[in-house]
C-alpha positions in Angstrom: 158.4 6.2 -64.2 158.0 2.3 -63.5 156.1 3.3 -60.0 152.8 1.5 -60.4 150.8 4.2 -58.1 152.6 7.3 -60.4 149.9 5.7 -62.9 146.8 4.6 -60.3 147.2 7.3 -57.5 144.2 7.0 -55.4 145.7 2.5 -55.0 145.8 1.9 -51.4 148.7 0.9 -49.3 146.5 -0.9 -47.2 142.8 -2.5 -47.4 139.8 -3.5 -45.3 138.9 -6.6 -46.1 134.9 -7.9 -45.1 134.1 -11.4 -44.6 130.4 -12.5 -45.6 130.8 -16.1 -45.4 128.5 -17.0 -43.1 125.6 -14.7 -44.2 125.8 -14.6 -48.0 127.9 -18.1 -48.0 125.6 -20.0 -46.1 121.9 -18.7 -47.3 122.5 -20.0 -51.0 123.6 -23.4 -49.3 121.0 -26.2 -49.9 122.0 -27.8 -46.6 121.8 -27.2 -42.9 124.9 -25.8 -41.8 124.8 -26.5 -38.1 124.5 -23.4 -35.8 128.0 -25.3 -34.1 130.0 -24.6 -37.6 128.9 -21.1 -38.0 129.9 -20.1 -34.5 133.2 -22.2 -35.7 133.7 -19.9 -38.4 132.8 -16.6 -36.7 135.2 -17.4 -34.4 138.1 -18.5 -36.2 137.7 -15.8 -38.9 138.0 -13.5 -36.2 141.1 -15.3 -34.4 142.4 -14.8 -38.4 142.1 -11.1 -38.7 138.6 -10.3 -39.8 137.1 -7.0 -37.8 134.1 -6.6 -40.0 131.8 -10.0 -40.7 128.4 -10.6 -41.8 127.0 -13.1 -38.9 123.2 -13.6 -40.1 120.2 -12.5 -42.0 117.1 -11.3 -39.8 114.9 -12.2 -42.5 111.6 -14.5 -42.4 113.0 -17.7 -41.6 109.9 -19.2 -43.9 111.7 -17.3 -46.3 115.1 -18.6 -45.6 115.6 -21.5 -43.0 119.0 -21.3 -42.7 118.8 -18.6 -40.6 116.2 -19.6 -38.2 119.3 -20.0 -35.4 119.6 -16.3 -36.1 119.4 -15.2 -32.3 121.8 -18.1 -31.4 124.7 -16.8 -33.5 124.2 -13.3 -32.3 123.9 -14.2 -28.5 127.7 -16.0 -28.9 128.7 -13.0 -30.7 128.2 -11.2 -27.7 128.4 -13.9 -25.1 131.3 -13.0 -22.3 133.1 -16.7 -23.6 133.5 -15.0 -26.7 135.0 -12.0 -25.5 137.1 -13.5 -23.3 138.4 -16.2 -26.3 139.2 -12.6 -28.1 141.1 -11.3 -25.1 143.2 -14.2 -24.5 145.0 -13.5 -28.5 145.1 -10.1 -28.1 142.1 -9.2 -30.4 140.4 -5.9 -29.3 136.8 -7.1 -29.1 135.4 -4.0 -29.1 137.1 -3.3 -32.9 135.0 -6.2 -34.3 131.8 -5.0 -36.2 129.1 -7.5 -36.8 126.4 -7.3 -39.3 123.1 -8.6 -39.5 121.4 -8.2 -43.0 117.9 -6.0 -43.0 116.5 -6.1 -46.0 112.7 -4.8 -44.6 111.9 -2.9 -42.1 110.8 -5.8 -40.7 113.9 -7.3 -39.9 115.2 -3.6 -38.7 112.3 -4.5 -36.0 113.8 -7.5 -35.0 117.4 -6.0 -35.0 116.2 -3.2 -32.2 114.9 -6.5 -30.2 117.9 -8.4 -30.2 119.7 -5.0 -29.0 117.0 -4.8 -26.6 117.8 -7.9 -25.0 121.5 -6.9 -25.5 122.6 -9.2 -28.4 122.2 -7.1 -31.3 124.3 -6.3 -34.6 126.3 -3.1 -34.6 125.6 -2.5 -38.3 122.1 -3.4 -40.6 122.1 -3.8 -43.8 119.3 -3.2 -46.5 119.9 -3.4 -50.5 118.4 -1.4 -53.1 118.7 -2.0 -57.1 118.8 0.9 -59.7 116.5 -1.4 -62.0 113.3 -2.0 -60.7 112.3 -5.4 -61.8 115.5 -6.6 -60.5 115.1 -4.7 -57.2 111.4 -6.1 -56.8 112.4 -9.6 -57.3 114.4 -8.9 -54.1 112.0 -6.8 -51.9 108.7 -7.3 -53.4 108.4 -2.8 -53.5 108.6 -0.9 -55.5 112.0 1.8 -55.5 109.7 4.6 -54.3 108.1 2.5 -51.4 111.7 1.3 -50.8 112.8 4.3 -50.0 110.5 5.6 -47.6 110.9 2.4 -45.9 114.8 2.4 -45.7 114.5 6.3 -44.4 112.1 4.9 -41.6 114.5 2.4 -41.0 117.8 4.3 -40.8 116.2 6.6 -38.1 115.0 3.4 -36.2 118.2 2.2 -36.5 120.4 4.8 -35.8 117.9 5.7 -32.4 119.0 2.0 -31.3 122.3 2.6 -31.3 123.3 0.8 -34.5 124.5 2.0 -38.2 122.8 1.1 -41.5 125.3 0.3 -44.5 122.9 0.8 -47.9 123.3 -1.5 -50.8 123.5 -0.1 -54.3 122.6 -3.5 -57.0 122.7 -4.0 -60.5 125.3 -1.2 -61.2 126.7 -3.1 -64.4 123.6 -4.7 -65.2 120.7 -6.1 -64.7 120.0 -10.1 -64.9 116.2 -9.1 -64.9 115.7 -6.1 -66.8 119.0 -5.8 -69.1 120.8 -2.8 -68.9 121.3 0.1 -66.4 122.9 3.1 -66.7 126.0 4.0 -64.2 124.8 7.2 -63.2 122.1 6.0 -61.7 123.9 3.9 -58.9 125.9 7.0 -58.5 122.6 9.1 -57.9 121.4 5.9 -55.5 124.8 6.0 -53.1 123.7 9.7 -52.8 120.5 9.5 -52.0 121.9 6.7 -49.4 124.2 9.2 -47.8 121.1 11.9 -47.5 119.1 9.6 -45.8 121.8 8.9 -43.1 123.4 5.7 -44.5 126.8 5.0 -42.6 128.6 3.7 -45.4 127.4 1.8 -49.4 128.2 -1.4 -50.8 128.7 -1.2 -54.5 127.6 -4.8 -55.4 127.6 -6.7 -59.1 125.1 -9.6 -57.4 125.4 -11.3 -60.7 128.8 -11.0 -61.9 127.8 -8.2 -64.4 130.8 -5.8 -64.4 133.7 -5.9 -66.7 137.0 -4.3 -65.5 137.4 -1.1 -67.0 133.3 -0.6 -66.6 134.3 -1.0 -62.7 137.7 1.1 -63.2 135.0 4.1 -64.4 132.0 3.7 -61.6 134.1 3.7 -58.8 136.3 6.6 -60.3 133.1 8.6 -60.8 132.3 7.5 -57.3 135.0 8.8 -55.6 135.2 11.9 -57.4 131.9 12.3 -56.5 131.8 11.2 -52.4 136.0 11.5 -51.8 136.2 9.3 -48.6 137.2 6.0 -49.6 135.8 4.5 -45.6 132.4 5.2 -47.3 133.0 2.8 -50.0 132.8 -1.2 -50.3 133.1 -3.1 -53.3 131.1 -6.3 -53.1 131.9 -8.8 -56.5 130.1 -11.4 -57.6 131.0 -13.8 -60.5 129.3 -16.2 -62.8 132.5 -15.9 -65.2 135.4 -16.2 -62.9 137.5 -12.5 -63.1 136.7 -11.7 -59.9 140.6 -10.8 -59.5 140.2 -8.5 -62.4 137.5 -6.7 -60.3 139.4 -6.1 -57.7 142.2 -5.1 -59.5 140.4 -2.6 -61.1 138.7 -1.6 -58.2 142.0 -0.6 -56.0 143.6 0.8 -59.3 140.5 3.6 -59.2 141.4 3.8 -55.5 138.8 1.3 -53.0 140.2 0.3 -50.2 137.4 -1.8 -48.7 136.2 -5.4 -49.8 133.8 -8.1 -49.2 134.9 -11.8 -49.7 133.8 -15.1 -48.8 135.6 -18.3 -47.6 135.8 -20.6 -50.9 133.9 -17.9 -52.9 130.5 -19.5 -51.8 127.6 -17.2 -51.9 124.4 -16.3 -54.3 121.2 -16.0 -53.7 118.5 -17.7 -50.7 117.9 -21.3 -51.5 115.0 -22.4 -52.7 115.4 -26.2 -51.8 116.3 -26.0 -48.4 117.2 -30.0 -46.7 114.8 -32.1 -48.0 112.4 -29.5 -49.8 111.7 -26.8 -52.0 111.2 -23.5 -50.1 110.4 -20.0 -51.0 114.3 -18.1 -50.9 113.7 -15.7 -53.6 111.9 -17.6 -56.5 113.8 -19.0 -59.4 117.8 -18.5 -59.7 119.1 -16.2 -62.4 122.4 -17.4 -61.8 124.0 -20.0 -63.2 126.8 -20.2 -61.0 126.7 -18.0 -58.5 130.0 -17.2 -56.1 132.0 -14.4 -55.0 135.6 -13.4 -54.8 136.8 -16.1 -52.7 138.5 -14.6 -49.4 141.4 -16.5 -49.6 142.3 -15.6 -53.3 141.8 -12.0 -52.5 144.4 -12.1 -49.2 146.7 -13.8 -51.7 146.4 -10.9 -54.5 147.0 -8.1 -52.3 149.4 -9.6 -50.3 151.3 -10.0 -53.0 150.6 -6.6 -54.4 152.5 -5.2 -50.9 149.2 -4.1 -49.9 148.6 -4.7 -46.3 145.1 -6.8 -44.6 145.9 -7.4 -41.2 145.1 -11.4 -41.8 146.6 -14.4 -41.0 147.2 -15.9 -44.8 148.1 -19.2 -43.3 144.7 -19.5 -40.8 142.5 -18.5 -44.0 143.9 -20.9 -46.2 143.5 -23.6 -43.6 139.9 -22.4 -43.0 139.1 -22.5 -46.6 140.2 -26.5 -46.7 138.1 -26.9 -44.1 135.0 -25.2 -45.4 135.3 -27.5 -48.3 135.0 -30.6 -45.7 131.9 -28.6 -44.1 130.2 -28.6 -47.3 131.4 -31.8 -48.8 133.0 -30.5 -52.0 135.9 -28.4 -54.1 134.9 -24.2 -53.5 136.2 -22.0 -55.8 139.4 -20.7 -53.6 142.9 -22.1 -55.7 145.0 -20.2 -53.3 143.8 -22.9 -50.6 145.4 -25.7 -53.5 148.4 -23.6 -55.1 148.9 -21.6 -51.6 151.1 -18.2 -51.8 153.7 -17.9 -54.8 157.1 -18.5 -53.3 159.6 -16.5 -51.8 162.4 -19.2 -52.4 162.9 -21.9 -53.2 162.7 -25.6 -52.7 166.1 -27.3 -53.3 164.0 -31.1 -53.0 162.7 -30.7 -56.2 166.0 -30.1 -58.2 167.9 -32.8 -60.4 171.2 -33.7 -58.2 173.9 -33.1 -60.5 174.2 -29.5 -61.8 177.2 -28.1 -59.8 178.9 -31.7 -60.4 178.4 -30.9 -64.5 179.0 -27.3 -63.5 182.5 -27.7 -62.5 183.6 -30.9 -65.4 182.4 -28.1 -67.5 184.7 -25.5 -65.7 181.7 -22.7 -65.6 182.5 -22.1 -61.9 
């Protein structure tokens, strides 16, 4: 009667849990992060747990600078020091998926090239939105060119030897154009599938959803397309219930998330160093983050869900993010740490079982 999963079924006993950190983190950064500290962080997110992480963005470095060392990252992804760092703690290399983000065909272009020279992603990623305006700030196509292009690009893809996940955007909302209507993303993740896409995220870029809006998409999602594998829920948040995403996304039966060291992430600066550059135009966020990786291990650790990470490792990784970017992230699991399991006799008054027994109550 009290059994939580006698009320939310499809909740998982255990999750996969993505890390986008230095993809999504890092492009919304106004700094340089030195191609030394992401490599740091692929690494040691790896040596943590992670088997799925977000490593770069192939698009126009005009566009985005922070990625110019794009080809660097990937050729230490798949350098032999690498592997043999991986071997030496007993992590399977060949379990480790690495993503590159694809948003045009372009950038699918450049993915086959990498894997031609032997350094390329094993998954691409491009993003679609289910309102237009929103999805055309973003690409610069419309949703009927968009598709053609992601159809071209699936094939290429898939010929190379690599998978393409496809993005489904403004599910709860549109920052852009207002409103959307559910259905639609569900319609989108099918057409996605049809066209030969490996697996979806379901993103809220802008922190749009509500809990029991997400409870309902992702229940009509899986009634829809059964296979939870297929399925990634990627949160935003501009008004900090990212945890209440979650939650209602494993209570309608998800079992695979995308989080980010110290919550950073948002979209591609537009003042990059020492000036303005193109990103994506003007922000429509106000304060853009994520779920913050180490905040998410905590919650479903604590739920008895199982991760595969190294809680301890993360929450050291997330202190020392905050001294790669030089301030406070959004991660309080990294401050408060885990709740305890006992505990800590140092911070009791001396003097209870004295009072105890003058009292005669043992």
């Amino acid at each position: 009667m009290y059994d939580y999963r006698t009320i939310f079924p499809r909740m998982p006993h255990q999750v996969t849990i993505g890390d986008v950190t230095i993809r999504d983190g890092f492009q919304s950064q106004e700094k340089r992060v030195s191609t030394e500290a992401k490599i740091f962080y692929l690494s040691e997110l790896v040596f943590a747990g992670c088997k799925h992480i977000e490593v770069t963005n192939l698009g126009n470095p005009h566009l985005m600078p922070q990625f110019d060392d794009a080809e660097a990252v990937m050729s230490y992804a798949r350098s032999d020091l690498f592997k043999d760092r991986c071997q030496r703690r007993g992590i399977k290399y060949d379990e480790i998926c690495f993503t590159a983000v694809t948003i045009r065909e372009s950038a699918v272009d450049q993915a086959i090239e990498l894997c031609e020279k032997g350094i390329g992603p094993d998954r691409l990623l491009m993003m679609i939105s289910t309102e237009e305006e929103h999805h055309f700030v973003n690409s610069g196509t419309t949703i009927k060119e968009y598709w053609k292009e992601a159809e071209r690009s699936i094939k290429k893809c898939n010929d190379a030897g690599m998978v393409m996940c496809g993005t489904v955007s403004t599910i709860w909302g549109s920052p852009v154009g207002g409103p959307t209507d559910m259905k639609d993303a569900v319609e989108f993740t099918k057409h996605w599938l049809d066209i030969g896409a490996h697996d979806i995220e379901h993103s809220d870029h802008d922190g749009s959803g509500t809990a029991p809006e997400i409870f309902r998409y992702f229940s009509q999602v899986l009634d829809a397309f059964p296979d939870p594998k297929l399925h990634i829920a990627h949160f935003h948040e501009t008004k900090r219930i990212g945890s209440a995403s979650v939650l209602a996304a494993l209570q309608a039966g998800i079992h695979r998330f995308e989080a980010s060291l110290g919550g950073i992430a948002g979209q591609p600066a537009n003042f990059f160093e020492d000036r303005p550059v193109p990103g994506t135009g003007k922000y429509y966020h106000v304060s853009p983050g994520i779920v913050p990786l180490e905040d998410l291990l905590v919650q479903v650790d604590e739920m008895g869900i199982k991760h595969g990470f190294d809680i301890d490792r993360i929450l050291w990784l997330g202190q020392q993010m905050e001294r790669t970017l030089g301030r406070r992230l959004r991660s309080d699991a990294i401050r408060n740490g885990r709740t305890l399991k006992e505990g800590d006799m140092s911070l009791a008054r001396p003097g209870l079982q004295e009072r105890k027994r003058k009292l005669g109550e043992v």
